[in-house]
C-alpha atoms as an extended CHARMM CRD file, in Angstrom:
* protein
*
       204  EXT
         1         1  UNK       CA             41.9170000000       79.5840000000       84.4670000000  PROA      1               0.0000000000
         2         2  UNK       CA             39.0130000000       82.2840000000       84.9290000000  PROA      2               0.0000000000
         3         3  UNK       CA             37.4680000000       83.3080000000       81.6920000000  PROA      3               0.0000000000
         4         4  UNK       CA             35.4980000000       86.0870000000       80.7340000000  PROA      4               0.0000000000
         5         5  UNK       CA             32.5020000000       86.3850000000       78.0380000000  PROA      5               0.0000000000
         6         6  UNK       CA             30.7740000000       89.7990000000       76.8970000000  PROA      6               0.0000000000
         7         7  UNK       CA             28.2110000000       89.6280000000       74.3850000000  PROA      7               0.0000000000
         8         8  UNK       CA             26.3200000000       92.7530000000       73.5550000000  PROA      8               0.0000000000
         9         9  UNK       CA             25.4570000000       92.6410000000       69.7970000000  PROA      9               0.0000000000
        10        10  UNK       CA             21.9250000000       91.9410000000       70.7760000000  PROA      10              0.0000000000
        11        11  UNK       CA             19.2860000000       93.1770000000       73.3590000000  PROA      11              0.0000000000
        12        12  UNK       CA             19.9660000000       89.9010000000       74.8100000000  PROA      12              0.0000000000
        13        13  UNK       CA             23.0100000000       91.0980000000       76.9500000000  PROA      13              0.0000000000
        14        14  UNK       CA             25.3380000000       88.1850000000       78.1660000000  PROA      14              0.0000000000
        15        15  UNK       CA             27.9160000000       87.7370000000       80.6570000000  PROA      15              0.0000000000
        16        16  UNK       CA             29.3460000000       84.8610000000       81.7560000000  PROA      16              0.0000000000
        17        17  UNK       CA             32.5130000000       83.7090000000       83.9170000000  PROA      17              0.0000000000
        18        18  UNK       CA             33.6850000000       80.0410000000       83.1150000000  PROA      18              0.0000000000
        19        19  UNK       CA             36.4760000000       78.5440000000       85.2340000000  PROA      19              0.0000000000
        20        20  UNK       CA             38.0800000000       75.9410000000       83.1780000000  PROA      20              0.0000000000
        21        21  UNK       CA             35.1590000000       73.4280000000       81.8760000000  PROA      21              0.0000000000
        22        22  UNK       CA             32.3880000000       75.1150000000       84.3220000000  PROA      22              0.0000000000
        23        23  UNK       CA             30.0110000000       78.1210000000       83.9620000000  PROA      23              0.0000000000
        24        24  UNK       CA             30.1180000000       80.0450000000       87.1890000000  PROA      24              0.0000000000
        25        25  UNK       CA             27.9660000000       82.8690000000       86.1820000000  PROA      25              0.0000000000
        26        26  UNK       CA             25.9080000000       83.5950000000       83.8500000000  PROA      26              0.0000000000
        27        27  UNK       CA             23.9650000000       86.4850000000       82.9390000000  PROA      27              0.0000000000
        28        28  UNK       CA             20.9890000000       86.7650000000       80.4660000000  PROA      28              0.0000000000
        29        29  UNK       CA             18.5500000000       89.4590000000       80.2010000000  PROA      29              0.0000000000
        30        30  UNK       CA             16.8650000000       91.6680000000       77.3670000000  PROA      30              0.0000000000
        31        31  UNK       CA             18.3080000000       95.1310000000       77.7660000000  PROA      31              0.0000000000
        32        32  UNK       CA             16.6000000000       97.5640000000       75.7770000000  PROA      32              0.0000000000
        33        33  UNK       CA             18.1540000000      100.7890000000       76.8310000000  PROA      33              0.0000000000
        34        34  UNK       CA             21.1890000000      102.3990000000       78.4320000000  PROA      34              0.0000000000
        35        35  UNK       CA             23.6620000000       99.1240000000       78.6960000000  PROA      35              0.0000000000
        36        36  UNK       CA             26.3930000000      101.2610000000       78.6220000000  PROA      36              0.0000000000
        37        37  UNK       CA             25.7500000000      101.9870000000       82.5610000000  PROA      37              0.0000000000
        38        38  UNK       CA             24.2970000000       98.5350000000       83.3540000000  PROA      38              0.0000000000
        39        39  UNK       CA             27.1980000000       96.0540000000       82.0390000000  PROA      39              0.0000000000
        40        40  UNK       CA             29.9420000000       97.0080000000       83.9180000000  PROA      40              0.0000000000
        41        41  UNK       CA             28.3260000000       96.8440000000       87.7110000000  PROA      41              0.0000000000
        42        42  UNK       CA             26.7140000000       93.2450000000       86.5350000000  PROA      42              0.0000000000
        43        43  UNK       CA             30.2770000000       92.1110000000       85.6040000000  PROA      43              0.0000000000
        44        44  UNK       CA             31.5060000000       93.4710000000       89.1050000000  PROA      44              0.0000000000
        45        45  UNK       CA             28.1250000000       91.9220000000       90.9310000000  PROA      45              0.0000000000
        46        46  UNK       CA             29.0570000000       88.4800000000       88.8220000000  PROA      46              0.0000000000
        47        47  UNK       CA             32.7590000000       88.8210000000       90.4720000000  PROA      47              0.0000000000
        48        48  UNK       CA             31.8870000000       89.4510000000       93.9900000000  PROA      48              0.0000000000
        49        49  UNK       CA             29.1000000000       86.9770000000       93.7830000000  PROA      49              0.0000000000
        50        50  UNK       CA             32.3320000000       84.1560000000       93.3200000000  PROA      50              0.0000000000
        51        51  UNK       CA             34.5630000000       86.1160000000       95.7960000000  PROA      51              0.0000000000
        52        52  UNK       CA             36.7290000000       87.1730000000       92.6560000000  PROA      52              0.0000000000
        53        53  UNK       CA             38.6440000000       90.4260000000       91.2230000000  PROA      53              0.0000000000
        54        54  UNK       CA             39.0180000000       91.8730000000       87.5970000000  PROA      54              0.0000000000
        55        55  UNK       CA             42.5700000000       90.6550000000       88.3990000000  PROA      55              0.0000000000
        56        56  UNK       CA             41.7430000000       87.1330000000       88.8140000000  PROA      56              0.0000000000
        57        57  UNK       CA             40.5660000000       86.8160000000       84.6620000000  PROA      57              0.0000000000
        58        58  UNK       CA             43.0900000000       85.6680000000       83.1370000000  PROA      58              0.0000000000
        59        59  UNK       CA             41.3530000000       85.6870000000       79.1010000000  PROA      59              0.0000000000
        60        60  UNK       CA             38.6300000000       87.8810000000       78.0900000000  PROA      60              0.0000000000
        61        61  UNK       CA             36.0630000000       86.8200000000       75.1620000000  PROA      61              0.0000000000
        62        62  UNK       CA             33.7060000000       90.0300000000       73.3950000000  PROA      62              0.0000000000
        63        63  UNK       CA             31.1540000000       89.5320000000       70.8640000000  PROA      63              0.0000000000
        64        64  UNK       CA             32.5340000000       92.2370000000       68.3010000000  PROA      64              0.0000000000
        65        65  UNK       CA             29.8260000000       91.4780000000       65.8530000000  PROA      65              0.0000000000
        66        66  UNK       CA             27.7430000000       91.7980000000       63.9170000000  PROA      66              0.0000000000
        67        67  UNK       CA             24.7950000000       93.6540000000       65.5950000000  PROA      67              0.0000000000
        68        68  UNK       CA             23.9810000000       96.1860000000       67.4310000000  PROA      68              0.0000000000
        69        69  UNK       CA             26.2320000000       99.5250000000       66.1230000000  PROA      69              0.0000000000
        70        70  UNK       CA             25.5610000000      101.2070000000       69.6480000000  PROA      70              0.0000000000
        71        71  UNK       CA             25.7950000000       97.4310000000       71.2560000000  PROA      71              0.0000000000
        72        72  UNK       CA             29.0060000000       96.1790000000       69.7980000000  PROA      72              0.0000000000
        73        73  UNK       CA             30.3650000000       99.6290000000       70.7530000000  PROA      73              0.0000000000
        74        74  UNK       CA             29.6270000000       99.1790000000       74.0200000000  PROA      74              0.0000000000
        75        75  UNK       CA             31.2420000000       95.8900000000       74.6350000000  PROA      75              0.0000000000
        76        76  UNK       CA             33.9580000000       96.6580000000       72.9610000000  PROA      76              0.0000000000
        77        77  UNK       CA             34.7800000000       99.4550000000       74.9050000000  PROA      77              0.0000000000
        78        78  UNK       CA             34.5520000000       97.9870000000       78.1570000000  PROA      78              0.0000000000
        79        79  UNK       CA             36.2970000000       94.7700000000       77.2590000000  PROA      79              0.0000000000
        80        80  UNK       CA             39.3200000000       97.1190000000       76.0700000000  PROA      80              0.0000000000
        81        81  UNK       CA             39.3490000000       98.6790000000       79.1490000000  PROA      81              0.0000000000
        82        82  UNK       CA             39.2370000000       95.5620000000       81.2700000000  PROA      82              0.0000000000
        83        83  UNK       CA             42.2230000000       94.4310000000       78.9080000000  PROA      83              0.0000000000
        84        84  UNK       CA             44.1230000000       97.1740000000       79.1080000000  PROA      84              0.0000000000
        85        85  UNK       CA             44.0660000000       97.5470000000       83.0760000000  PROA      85              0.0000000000
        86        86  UNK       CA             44.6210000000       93.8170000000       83.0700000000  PROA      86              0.0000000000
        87        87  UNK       CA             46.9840000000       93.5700000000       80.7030000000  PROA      87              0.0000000000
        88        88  UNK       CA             45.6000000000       91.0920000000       78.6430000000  PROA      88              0.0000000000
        89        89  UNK       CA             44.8070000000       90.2430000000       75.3100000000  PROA      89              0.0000000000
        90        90  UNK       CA             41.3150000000       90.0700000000       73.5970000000  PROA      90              0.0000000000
        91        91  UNK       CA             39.8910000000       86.8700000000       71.6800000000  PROA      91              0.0000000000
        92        92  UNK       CA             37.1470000000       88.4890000000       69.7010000000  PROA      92              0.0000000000
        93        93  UNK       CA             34.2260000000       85.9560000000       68.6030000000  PROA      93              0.0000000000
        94        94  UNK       CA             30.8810000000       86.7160000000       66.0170000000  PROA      94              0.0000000000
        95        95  UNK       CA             27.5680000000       86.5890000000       67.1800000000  PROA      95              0.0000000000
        96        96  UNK       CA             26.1610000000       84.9280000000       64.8320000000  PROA      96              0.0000000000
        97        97  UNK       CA             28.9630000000       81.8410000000       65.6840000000  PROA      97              0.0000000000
        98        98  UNK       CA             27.8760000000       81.9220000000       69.7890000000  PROA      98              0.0000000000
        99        99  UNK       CA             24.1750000000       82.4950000000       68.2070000000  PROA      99              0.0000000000
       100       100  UNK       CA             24.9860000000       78.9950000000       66.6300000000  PROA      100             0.0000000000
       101       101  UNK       CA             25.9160000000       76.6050000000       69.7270000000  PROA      101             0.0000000000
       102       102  UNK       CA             22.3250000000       76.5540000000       70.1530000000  PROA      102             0.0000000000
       103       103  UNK       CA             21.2060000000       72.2400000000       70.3860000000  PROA      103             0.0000000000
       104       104  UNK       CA             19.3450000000       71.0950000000       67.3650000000  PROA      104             0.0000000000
       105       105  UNK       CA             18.9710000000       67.8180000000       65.8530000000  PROA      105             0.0000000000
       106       106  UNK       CA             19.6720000000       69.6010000000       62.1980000000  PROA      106             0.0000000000
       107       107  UNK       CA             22.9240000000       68.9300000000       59.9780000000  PROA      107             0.0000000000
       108       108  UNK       CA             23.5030000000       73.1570000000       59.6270000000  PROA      108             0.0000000000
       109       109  UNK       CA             22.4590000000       75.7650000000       61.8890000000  PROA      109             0.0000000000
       110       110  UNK       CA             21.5240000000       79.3130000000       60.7290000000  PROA      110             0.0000000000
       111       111  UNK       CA             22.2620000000       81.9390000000       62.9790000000  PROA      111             0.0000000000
       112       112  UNK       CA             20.5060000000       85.9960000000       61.9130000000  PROA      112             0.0000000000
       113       113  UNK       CA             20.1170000000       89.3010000000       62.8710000000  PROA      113             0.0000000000
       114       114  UNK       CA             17.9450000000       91.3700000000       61.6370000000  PROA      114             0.0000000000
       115       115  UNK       CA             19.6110000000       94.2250000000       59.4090000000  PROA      115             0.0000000000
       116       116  UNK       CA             16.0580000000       96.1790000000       58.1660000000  PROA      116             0.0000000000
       117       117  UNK       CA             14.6220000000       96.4220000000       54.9150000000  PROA      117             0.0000000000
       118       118  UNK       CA             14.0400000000       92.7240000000       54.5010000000  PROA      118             0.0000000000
       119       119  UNK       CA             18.3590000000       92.1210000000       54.9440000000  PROA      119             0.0000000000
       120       120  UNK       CA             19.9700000000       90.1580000000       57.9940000000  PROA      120             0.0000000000
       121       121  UNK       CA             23.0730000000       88.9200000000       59.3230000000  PROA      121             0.0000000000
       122       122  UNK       CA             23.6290000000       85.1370000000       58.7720000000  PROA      122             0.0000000000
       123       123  UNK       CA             26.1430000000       83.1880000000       58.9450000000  PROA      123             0.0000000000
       124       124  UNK       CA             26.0960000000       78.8260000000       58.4170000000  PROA      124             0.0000000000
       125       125  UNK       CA             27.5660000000       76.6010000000       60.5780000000  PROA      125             0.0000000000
       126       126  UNK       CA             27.5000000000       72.8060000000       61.3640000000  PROA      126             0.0000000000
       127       127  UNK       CA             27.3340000000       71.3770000000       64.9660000000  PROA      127             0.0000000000
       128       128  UNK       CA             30.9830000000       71.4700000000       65.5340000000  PROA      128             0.0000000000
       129       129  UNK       CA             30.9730000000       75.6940000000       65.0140000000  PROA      129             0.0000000000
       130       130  UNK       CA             32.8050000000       75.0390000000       61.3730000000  PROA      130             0.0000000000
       131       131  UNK       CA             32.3990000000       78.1920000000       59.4060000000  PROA      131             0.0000000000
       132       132  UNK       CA             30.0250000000       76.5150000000       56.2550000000  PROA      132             0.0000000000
       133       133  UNK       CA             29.2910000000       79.7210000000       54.8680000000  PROA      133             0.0000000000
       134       134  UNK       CA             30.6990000000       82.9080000000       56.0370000000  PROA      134             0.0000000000
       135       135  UNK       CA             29.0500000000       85.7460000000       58.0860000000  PROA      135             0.0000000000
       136       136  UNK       CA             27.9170000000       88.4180000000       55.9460000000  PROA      136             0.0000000000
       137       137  UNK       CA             24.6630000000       90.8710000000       55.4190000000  PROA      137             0.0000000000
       138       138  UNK       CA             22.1640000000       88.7330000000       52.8800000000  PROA      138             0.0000000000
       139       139  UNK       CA             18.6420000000       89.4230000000       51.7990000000  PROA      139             0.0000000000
       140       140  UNK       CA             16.2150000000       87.1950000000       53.8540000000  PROA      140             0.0000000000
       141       141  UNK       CA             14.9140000000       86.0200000000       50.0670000000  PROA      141             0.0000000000
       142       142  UNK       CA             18.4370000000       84.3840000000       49.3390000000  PROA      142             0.0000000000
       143       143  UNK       CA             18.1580000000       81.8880000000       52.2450000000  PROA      143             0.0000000000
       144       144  UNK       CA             14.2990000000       80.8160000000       51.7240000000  PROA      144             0.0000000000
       145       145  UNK       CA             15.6540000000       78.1070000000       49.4350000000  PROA      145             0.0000000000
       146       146  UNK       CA             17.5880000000       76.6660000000       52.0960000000  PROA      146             0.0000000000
       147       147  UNK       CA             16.2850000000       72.6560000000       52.9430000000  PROA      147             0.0000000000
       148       148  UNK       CA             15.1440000000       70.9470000000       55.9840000000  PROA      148             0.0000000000
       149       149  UNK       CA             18.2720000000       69.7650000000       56.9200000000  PROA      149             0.0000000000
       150       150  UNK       CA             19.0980000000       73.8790000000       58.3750000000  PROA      150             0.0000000000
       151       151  UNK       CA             17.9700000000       75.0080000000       61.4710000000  PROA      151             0.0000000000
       152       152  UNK       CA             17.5120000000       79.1030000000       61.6520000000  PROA      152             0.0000000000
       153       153  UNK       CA             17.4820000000       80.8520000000       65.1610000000  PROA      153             0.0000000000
       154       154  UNK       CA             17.3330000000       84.1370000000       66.0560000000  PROA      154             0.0000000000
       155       155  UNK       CA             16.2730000000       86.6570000000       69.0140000000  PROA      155             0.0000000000
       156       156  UNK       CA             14.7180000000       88.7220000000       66.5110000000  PROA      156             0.0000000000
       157       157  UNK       CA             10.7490000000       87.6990000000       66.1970000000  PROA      157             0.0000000000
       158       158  UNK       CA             11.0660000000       85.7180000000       62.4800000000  PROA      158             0.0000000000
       159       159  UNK       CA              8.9020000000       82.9930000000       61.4480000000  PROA      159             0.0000000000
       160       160  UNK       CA              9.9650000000       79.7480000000       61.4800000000  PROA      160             0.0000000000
       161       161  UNK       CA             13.1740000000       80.2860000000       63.5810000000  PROA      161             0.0000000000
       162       162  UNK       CA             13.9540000000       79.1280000000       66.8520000000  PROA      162             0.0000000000
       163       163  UNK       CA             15.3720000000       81.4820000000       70.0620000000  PROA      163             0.0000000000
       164       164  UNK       CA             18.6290000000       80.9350000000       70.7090000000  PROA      164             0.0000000000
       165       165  UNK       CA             20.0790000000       78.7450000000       73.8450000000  PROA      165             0.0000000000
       166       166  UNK       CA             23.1450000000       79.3600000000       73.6820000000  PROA      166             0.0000000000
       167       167  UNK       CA             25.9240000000       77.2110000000       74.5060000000  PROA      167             0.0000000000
       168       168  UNK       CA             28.9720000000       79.2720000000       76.6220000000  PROA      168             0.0000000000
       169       169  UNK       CA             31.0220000000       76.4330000000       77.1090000000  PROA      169             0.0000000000
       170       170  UNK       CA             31.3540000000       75.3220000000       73.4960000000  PROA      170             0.0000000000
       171       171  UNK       CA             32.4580000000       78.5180000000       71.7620000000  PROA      171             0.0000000000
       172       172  UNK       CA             35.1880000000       78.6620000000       74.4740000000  PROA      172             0.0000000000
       173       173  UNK       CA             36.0460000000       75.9140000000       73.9890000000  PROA      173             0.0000000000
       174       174  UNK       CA             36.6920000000       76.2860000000       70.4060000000  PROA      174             0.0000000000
       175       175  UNK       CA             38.5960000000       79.3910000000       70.8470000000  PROA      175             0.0000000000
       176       176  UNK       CA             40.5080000000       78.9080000000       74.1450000000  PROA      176             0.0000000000
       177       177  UNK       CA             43.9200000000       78.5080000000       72.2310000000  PROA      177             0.0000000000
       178       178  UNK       CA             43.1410000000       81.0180000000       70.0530000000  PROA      178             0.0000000000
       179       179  UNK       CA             45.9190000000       84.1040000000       69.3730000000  PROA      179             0.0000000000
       180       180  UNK       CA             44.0770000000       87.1540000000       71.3010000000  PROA      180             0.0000000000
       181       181  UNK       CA             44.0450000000       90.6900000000       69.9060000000  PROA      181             0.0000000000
       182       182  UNK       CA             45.9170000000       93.6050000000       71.4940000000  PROA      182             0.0000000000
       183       183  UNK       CA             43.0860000000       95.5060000000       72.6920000000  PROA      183             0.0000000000
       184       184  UNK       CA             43.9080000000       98.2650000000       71.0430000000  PROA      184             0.0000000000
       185       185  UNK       CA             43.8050000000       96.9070000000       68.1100000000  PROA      185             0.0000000000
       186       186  UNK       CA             40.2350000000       95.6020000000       68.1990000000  PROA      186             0.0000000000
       187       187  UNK       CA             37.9300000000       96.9030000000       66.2090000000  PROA      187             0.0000000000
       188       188  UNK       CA             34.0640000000       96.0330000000       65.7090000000  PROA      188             0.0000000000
       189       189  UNK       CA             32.9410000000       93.7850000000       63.1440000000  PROA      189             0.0000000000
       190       190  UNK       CA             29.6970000000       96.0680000000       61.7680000000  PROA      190             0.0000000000
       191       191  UNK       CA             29.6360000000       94.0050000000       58.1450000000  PROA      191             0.0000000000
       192       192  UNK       CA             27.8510000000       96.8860000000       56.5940000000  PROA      192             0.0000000000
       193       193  UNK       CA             28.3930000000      100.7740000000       56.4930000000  PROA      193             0.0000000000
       194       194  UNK       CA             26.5710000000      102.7730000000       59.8880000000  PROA      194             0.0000000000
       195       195  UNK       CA             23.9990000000      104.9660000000       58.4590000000  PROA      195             0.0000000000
       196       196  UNK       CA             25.9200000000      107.8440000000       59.0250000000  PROA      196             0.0000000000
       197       197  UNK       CA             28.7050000000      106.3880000000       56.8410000000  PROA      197             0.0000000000
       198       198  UNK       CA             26.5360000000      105.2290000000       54.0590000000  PROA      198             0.0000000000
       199       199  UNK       CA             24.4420000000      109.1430000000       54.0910000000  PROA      199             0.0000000000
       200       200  UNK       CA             27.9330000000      110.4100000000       53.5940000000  PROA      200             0.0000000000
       201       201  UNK       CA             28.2020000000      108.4530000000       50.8240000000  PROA      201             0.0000000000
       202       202  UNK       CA             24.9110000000      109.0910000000       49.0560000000  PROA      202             0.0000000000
       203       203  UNK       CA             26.1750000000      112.9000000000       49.7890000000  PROA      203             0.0000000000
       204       204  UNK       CA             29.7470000000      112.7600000000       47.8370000000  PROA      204             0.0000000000
């Protein structure tokens, strides 16, 4: 079974193709500008690379957030289309959970993104990817009493946190049974209001 991974909630854009417990490809690079026209020929150079198709995926995995507004849109969007050509459904996975398969020798990892204005994404986590505490948008100040036993990594420059490594294999294999999502019925997971939304807002 060929399995495909999209994460673009970050800068750090990954792909990766897994064929049943192996990583094939994988791509990791810091993207900074205009993925929108960059992710879809490295999924195609990552195919012909292992003398596949699109048609020979047979589940597709997207990082729907949180993150990135522009980011999360983009992988969205092109892991709908893939879906829809393919017809296949669409397990959706956070960022903040793949963020967490990084190794550490700590009881509870910490995945964040920073959200501005001293707030980030965070989620906790033990080794095993169970949910501790859910993903949501927290001031920075409400985790600084967190203990020794927590790891906290992030690609965001923080101090005292560690870069992610992230782990493809083990989030997929958490979620390989999971019930996918029609693709048109996936949505991105922002957690907060775009700014647009929340100026409309202020403006009612």
């Amino acid at each position: 079974m060929i399995s495909l991974l999209i994460d673009t909630s970050t800068s750090n854009l990954t792909v990766s193709i897994i064929n049943k417990q192996e990583v094939i490809y994988k791509y990791q690079e810091t993207i900074l500008s205009d993925m929108s026209s960059k992710l879809l020929p490295i999924i195609d150079n990552g195919l012909k690379g292992l003398d596949l198709k699109l048609e020979n995926i047979d589940k597709i995995f997207v990082v729907n957030g949180p993150g990135s507004f522009t980011g999360i849109r983009v992988g969205v969007t092109v892991a709908k289309t893939i879906a829809w050509a393919l017809k296949k459904d669409i397990i959706p996975l956070s960022s903040l959970e793949l963020m967490a398969t990084t190794n550490t020798s700590k009881k509870y990892i910490v995945p964040m993104i920073d959200a501005r204005r001293n707030n980030v994404f965070a989620g906790i986590y033990d080794n095993n990817l169970n949910c501790i505490k859910e993903d949501k948008l927290i001031s920075r100040d409400e985790l600084s009493n967190l203990d020794e036993g927590y790891e906290f990594v992030s690609y965001d420059n923080i101090a005292g946190v560690i870069k992610p490594n992230i782990d493809v294999l083990k989030i997929i294999n958490k979620h390989i049974n999971d019930k996918g999502i029609n693709p048109h019925n996936l949505n991105p997971n922002y957690l907060k209001l775009t700014e647009a939304e929340e100026n409309k807002l202020k403006n009612d």
